[in-house]
Backbone bond lengths (Angstrom), bond angles and torsions (degrees), N, CA, C in turn:
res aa  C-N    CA-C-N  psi(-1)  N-CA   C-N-CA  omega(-1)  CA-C   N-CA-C  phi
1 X - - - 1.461 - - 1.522 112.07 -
2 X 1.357 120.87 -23.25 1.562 120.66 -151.41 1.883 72.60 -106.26
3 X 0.688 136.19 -40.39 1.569 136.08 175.97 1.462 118.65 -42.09
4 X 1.494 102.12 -52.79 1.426 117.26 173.64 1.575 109.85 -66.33
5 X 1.016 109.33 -49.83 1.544 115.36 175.61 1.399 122.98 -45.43
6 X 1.427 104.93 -57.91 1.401 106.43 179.74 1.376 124.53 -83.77
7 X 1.784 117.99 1.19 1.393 135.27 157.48 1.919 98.11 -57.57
8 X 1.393 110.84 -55.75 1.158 108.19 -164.16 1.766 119.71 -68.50
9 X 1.537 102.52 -19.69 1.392 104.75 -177.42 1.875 101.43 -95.26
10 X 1.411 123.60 -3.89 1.223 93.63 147.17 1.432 127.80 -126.85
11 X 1.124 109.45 47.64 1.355 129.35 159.64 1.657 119.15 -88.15
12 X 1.617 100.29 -25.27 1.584 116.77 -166.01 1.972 89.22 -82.38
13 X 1.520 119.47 -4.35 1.527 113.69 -158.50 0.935 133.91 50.54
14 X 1.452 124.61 3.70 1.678 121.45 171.96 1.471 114.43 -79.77
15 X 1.516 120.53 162.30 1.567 119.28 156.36 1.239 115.72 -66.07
16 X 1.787 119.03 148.40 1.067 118.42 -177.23 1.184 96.32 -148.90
17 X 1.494 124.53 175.59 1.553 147.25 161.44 1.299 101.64 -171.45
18 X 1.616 110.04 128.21 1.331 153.55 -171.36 1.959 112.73 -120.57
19 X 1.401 88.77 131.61 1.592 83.46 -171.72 1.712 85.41 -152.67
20 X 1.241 95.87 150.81 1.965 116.21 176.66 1.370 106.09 -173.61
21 X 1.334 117.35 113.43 1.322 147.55 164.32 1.679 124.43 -109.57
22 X 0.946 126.57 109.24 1.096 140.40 -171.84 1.602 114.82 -117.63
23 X 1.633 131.01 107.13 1.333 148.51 -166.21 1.830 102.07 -27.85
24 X 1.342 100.25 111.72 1.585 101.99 173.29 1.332 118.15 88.16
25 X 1.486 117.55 0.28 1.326 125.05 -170.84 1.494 110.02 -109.19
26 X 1.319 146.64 153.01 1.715 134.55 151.74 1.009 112.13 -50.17
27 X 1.421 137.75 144.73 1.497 152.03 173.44 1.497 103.86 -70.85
28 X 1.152 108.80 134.52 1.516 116.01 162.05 1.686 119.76 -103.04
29 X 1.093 102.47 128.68 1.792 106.71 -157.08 1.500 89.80 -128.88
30 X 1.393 127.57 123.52 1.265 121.54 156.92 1.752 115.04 -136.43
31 X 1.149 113.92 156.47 1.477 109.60 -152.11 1.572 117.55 -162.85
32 X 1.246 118.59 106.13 2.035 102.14 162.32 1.513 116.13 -92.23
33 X 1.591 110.18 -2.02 1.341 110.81 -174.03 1.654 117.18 -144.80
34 X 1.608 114.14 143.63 1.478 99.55 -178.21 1.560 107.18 -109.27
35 X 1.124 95.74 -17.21 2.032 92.32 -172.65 1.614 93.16 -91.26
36 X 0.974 113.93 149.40 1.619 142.75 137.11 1.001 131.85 -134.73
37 X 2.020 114.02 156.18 1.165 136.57 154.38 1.483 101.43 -49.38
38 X 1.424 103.04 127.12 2.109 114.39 -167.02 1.725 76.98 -85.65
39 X 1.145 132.85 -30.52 1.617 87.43 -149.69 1.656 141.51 63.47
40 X 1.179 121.38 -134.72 1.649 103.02 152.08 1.748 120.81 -99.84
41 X 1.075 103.35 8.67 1.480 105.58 -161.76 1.856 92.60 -77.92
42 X 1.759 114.21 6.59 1.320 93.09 178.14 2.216 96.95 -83.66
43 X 0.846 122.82 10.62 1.258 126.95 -141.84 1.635 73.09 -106.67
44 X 1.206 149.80 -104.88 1.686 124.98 170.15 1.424 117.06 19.68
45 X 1.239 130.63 -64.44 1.844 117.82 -178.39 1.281 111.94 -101.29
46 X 1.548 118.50 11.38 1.605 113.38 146.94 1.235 98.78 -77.52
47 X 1.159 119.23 -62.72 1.637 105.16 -173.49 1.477 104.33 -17.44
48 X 1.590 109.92 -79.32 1.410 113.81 -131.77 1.772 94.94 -94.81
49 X 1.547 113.12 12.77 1.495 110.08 156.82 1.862 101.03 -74.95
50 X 1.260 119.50 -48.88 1.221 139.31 160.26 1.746 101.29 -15.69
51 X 0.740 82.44 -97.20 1.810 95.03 169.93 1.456 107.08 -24.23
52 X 1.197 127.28 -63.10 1.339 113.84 -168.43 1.122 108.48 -77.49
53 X 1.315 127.91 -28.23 1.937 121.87 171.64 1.539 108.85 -47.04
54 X 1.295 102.21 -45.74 1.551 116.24 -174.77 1.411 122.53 -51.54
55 X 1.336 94.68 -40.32 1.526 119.77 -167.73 1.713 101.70 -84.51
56 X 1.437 134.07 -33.06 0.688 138.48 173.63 1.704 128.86 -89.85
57 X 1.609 102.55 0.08 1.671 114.38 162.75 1.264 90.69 94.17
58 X 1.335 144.34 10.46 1.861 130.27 169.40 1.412 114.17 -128.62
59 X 1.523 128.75 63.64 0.839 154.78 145.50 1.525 107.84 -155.22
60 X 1.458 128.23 -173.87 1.332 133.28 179.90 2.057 81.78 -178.46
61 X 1.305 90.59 134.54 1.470 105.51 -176.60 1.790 106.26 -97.71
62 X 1.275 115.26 -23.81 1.868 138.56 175.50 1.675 93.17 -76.25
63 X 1.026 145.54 -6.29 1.680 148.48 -172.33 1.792 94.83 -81.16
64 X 1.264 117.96 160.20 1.181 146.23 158.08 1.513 120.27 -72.14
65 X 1.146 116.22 97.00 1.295 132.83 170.74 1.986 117.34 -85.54
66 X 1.371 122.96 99.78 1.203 112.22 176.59 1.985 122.30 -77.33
67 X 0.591 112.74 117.92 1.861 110.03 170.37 0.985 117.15 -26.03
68 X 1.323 105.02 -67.58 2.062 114.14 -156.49 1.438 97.95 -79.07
69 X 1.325 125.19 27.99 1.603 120.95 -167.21 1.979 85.01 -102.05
70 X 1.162 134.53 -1.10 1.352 129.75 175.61 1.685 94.20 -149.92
71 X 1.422 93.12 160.31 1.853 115.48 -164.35 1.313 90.96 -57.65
72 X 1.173 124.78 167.64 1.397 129.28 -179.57 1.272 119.01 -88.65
73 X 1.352 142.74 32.88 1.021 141.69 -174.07 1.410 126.33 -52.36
74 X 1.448 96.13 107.62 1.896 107.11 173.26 2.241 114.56 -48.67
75 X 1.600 84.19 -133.58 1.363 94.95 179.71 1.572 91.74 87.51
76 X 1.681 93.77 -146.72 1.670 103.79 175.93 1.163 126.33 -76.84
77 X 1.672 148.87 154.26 1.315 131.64 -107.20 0.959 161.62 -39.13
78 X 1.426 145.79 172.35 1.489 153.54 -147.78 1.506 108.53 -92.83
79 X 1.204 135.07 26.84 1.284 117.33 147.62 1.485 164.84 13.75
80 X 2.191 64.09 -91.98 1.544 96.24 160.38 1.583 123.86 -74.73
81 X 1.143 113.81 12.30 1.296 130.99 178.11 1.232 118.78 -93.42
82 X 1.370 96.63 -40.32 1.864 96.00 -170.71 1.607 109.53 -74.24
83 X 2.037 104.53 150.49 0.940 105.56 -152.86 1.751 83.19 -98.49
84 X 1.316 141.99 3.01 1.406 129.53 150.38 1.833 111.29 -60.32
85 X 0.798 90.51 162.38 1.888 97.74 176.09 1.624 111.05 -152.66
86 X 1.641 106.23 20.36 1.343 97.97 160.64 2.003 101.38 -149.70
87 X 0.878 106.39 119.08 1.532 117.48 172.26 1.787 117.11 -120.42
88 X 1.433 93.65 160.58 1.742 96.87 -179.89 2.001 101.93 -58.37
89 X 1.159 114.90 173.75 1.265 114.59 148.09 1.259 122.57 -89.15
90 X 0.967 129.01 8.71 1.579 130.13 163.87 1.653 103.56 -79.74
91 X 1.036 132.04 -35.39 1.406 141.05 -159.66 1.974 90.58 -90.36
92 X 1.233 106.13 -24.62 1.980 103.17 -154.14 1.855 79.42 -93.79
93 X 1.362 123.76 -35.79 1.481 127.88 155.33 1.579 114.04 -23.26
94 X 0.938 120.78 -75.40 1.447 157.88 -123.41 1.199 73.08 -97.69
95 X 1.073 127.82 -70.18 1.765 118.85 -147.43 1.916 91.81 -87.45
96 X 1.157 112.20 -41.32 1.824 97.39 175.40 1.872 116.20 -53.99
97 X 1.450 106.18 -26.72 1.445 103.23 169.95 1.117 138.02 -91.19
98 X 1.494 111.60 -27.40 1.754 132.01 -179.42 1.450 95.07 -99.09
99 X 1.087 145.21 -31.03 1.403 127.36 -174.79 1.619 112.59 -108.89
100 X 1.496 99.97 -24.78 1.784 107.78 169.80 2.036 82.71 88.52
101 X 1.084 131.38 1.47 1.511 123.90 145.97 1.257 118.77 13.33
102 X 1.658 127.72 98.08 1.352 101.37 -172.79 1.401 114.21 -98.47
103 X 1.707 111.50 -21.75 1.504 111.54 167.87 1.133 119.79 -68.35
104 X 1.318 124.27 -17.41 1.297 132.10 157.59 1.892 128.43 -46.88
105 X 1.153 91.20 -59.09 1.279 105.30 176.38 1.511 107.96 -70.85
106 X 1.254 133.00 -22.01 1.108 139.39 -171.16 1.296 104.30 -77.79
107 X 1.778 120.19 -30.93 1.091 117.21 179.60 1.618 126.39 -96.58
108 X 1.327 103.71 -28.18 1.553 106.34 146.63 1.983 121.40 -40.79
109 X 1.753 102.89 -62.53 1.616 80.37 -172.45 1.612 106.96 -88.11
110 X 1.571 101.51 39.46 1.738 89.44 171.11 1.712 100.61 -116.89
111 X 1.861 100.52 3.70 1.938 100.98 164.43 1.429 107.45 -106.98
112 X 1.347 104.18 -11.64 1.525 83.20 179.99 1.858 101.02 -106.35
113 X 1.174 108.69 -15.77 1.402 95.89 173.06 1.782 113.34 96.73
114 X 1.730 121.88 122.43 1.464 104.12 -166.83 1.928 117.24 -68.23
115 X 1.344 93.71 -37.31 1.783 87.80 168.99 0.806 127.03 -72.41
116 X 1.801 115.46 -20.76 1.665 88.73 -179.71 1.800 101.06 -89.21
117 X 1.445 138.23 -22.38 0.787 146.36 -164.50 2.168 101.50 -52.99
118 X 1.780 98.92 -50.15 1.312 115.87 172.95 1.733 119.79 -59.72
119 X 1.617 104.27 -20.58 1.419 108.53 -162.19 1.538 98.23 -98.36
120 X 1.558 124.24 0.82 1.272 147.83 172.96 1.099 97.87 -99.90
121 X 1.262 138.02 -51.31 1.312 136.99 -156.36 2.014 108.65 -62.74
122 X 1.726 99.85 -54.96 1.323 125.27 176.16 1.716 123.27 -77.24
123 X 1.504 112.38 -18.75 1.568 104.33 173.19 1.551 115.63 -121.97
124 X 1.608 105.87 -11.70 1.205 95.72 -169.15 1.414 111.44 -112.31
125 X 1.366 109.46 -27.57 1.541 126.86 175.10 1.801 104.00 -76.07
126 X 1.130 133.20 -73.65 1.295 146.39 148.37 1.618 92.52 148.02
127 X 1.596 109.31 32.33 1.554 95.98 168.61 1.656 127.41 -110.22
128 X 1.511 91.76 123.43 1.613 103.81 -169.57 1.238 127.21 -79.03
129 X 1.400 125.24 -13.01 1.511 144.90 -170.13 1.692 103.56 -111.77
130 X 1.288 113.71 -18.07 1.676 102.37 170.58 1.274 122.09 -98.89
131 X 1.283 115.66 149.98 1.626 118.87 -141.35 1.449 107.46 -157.98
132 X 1.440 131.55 103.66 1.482 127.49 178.88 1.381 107.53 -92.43
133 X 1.494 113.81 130.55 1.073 110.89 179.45 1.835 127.01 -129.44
134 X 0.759 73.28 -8.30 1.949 94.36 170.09 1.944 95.10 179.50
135 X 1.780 87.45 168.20 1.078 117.64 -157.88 1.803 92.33 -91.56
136 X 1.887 101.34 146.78 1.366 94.58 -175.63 1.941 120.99 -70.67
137 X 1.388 112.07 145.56 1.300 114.42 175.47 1.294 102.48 90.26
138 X 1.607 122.32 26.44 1.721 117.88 163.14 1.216 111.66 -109.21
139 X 1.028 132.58 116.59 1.073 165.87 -98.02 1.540 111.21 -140.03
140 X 1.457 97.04 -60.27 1.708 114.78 159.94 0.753 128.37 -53.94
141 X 1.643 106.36 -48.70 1.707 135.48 170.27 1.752 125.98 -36.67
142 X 1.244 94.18 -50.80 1.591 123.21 -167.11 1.924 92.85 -102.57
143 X 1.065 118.04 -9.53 1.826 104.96 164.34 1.137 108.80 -98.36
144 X 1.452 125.00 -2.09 1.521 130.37 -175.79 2.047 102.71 -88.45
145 X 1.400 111.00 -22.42 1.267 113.95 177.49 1.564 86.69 115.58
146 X 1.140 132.61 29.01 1.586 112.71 -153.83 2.242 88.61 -127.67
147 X 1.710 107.27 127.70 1.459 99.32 -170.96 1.000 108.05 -153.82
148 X 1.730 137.23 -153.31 1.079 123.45 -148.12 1.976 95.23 -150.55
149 X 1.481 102.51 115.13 1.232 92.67 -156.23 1.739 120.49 -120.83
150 X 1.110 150.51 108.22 1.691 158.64 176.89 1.476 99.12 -107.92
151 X 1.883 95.50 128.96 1.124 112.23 134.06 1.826 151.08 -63.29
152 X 1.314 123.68 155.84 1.793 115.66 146.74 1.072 108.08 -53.80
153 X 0.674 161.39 -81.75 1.421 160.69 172.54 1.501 118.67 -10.86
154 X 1.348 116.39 -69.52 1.290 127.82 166.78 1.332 106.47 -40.04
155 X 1.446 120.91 -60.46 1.431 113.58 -167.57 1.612 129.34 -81.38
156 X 1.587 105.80 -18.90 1.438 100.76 136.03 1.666 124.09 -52.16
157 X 1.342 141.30 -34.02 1.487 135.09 -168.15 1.454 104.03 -91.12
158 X 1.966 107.91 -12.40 1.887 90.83 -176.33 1.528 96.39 -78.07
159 X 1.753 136.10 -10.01 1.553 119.79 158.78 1.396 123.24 -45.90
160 X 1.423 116.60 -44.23 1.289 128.52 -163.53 1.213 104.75 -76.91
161 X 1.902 115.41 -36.39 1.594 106.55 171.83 1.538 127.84 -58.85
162 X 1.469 93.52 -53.82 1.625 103.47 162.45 1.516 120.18 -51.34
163 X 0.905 126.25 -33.25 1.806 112.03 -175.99 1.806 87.59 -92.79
164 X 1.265 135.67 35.74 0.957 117.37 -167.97 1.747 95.62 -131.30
165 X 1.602 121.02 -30.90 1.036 137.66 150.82 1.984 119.18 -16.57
166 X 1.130 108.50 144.63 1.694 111.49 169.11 1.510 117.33 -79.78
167 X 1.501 117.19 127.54 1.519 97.54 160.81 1.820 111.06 -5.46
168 X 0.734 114.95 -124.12 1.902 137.05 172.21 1.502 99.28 18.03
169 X 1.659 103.94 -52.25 1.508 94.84 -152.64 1.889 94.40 -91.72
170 X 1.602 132.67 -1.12 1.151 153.79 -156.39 1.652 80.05 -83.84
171 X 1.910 112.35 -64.17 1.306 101.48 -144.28 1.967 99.36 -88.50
172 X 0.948 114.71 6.63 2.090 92.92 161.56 1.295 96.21 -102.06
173 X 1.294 113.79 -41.08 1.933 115.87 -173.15 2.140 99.04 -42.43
174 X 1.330 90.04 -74.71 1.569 81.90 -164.72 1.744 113.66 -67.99
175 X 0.945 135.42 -37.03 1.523 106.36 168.26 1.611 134.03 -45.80
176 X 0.885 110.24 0.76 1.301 127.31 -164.11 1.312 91.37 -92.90
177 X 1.507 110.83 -68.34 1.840 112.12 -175.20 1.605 119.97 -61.33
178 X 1.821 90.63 -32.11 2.161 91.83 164.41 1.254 117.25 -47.96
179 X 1.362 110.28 -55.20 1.832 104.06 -173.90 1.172 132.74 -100.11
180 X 1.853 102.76 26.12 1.483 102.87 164.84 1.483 104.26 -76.56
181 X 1.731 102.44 155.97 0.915 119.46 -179.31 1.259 133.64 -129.51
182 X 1.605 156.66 -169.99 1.315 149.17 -109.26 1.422 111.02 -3.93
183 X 1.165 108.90 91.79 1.278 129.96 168.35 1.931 110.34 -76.26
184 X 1.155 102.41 143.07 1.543 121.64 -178.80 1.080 111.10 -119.14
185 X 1.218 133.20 -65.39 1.965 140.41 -177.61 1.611 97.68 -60.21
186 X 1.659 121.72 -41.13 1.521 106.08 -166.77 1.549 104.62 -106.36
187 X 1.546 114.98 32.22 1.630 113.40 -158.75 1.728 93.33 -86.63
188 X 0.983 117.16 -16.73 2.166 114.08 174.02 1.678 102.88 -109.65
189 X 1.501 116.12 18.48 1.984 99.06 152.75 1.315 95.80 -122.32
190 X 1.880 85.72 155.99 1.523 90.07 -154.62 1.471 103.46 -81.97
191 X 1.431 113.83 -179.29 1.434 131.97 178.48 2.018 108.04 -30.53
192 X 1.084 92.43 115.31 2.077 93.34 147.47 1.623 101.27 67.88
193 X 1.818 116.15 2.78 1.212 99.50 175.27 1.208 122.44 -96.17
194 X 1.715 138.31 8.33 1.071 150.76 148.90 1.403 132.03 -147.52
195 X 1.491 106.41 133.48 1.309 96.98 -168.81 1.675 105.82 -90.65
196 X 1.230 90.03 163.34 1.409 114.79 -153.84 1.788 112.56 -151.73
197 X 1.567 98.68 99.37 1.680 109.03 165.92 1.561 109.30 -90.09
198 X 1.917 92.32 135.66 1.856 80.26 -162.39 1.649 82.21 -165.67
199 X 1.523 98.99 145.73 1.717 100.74 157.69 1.525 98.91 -136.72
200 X 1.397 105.11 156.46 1.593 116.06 -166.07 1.294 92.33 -116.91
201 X 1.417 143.71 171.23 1.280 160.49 91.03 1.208 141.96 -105.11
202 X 1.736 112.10 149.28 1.807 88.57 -166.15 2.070 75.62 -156.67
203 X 1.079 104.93 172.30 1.471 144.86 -168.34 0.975 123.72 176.46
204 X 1.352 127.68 158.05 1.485 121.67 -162.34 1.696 112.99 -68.60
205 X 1.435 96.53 127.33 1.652 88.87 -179.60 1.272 93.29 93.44
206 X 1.589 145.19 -26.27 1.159 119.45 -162.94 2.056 97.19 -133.42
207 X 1.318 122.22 151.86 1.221 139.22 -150.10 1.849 117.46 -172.56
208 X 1.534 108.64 100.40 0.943 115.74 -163.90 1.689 111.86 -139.02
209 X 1.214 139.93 140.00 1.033 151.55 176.77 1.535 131.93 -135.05
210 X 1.354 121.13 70.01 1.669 120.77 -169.18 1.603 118.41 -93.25
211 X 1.224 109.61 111.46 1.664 88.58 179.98 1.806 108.37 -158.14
212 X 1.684 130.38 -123.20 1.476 107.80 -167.94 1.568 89.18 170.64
213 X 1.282 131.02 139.62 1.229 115.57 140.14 1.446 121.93 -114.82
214 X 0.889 149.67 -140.46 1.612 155.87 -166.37 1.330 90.36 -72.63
215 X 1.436 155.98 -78.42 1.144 151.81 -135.41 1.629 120.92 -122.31
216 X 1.681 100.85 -1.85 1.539 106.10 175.53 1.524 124.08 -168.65
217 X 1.115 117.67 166.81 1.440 112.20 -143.17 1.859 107.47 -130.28
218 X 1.143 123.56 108.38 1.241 118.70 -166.05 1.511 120.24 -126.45
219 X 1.444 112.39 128.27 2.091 84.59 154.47 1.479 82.44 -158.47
220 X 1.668 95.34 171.05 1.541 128.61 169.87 1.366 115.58 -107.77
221 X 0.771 144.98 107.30 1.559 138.92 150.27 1.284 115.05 -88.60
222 X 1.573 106.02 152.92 1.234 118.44 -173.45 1.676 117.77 -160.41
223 X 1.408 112.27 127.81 1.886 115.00 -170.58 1.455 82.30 -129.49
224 X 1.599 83.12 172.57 1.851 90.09 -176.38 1.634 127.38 51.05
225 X 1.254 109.56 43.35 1.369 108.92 -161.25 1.539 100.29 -109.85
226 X 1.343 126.00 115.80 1.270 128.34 -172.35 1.190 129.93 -102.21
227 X 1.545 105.78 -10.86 1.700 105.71 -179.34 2.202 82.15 -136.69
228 X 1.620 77.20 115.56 1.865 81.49 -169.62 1.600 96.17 -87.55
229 X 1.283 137.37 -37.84 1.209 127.13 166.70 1.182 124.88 -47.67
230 X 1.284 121.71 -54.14 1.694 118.32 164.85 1.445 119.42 -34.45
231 X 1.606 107.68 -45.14 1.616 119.47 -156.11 1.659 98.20 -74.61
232 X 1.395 110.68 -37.11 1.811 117.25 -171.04 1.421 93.62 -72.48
233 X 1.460 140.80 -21.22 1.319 137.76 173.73 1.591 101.58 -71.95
234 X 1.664 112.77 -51.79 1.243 96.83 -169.67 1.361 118.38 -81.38
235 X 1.519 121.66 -16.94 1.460 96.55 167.01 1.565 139.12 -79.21
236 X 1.948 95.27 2.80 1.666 100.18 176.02 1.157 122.66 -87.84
237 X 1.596 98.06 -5.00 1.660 117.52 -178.70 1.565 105.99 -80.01
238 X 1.657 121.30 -41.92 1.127 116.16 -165.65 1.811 106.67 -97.00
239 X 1.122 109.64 -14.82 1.434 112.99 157.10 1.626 126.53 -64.92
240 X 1.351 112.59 -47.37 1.570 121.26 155.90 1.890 114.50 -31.38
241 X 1.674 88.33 -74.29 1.492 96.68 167.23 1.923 134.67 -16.93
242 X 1.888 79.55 -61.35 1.233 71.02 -169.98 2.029 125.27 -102.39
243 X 1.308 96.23 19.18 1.396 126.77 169.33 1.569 139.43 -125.50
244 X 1.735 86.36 9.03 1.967 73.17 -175.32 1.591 112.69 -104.17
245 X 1.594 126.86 18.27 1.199 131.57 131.03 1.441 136.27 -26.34
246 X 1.816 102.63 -52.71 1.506 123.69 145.74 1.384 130.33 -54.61
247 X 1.067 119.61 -5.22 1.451 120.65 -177.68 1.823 115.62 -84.28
C-alpha cells in the first residue's frame, strides 16, 4: 500500500518526505527531497527553543507579553483582533501553535531573537536543516530570496526532542499540539477517535503535516505541489493508512 502511495506522490512531481513509525517497529522513511519551505512547521522548534530558554532561567512563559509590540500582521490567527493587548506568553505560545498565529509567532522570535533562536536550533536541539530566516508575513523579506527552512531529518529529531522534555514541561508543551487544528493526515478519521499532536503548514505550492499520537509518529511534507486538491486527498489517504488499526 505505502508503495502505491508513494508511486502516486511522485507522479504528482512535487517534493516529498514521508515518515511512519510505529512503537517497536522500523521506521519507514521515504523521500526525493530533504530541504523544505517550513511553512509553519518552523513554529515546532520555536516552541521547544522556548523550552530551553525556560529551562535555562531567560525566558518565563507566566511574563506579560504586549501585542502592538510587533506590526500587526494578519494571515492565520486573530490576534490582532483581540481587544486585550497584553497576555502571558504561555497563552501568545498557545495561539502561535494551535492557531498557527502569525503575530504571535512574530512575537515570540522577536524575544528570543532570530540568531539566537538558530544558535538553539543547531547546538542545542541537534537540528541541522532548520533555519529561521525572517519573521512570518515579510513580504520584503521572502522577495529578497530570504525564508524559513526544516528538514526530514529534523523532523524526525523534533520526536526525540519531545520525548526528551520533563513531565512539567510535557503537560503545557503538548496540549498545545492536541488542539491544533486543520488537520490534513487525520482529515478522513472521524471526529474524537484519536488523539493526535500535530502542526500543519501550507503556502502556495507548499503542504505539510508533522505530528504523533500515543504510539506513532508521522508526517508528510510537501514543496512544489501543484494540484493542492489532489495533495489534501493524498495526505488523508496516507494518514488513514497509517492509523486506522486505531480506529
Amino acid at each position: 500500500m505505502i508503495k502505491d502511495f508513494t508511486t502516486k506522490l511522485q507522479n504528482s512531481n512535487c517534493k516529498y518526505a514521508l515518515y511512519l513509525k510505529r512503537n517497536g517497529e522500523s521506521a519507514l522513511f521515504e523521500a526525493n527531497c530533504e530541504k523544505f519551505s517550513s511553512a509553519s512547521v518552523i513554529k515546532v522548534p520555536l516552541l521547544l527553543a522556548w523550552v530551553h530558554l525556560e529551562r535555562a532561567g531567560e525566558v518565563d512563559r507566566t511574563a506579560l507579553c504586549c501585542l502592538d509590540d510587533e506590526p500587526q500582521v494578519h494571515g492565520a490567527g486573530f490576534s490582532w483582533l483581540l481587544r486585550a493587548r497584553r497576555l502571558p506568553y504561555q497563552d501568545v505560545l498557545m495561539m502561535m501553535i494551535a492557531l498557527s498565529d502569525n503575530l504571535c509567532t512574530n512575537l515570540i522570535i522577536q524575544k528570543i531573537g532570530i540568531e539566537r533562536a538558530n544558535r538553539i536550533f543547531r547546538d542545542e536541539l541537534g537540528l541541522k536543516g532548520t533555519e529561521l530566516q525572517r519573521k512570518m508575513m515579510d513580504f520584503a523579506a521572502r522577495e529578497k530570496g530570504l525564508d524559513n527552512w526544516i528538514s526530514a531529518q529534523d523532523c524526525i529529531r523534533f520526536y526525540d526532542r519531545i520525548a526528551e522534555l520533563t513531565p512539567q514541561e510535557k503537560d503545557w508543551v503538548e496540549p498545545m499540539l492536541r488542539v491544533a487544528g486543520d488537520h490534513l493526515l487525520m482529515r478522513d478519521i472521524p471526529f474524537d477517535t484519536i488523539t493526535f499532536h500535530h502542526k500543519i503548514g501550507s503556502i502556495p505550492g507548499v503542504m505539510h503535516d508533522w505530528g504523533y499520537t500515543r504510539d506513532r509518529q508521522l508526517f508528510l511534507l510537501t514543496n512544489e505541489v501543484a494540484d493542492e486538491a489532489q495533495m489534501i486527498r493524498f495526505f488523508g489517504e496516507f494518514g488513514h493508512m497509517a492509523v486506522q488499526d486505531l480506529l
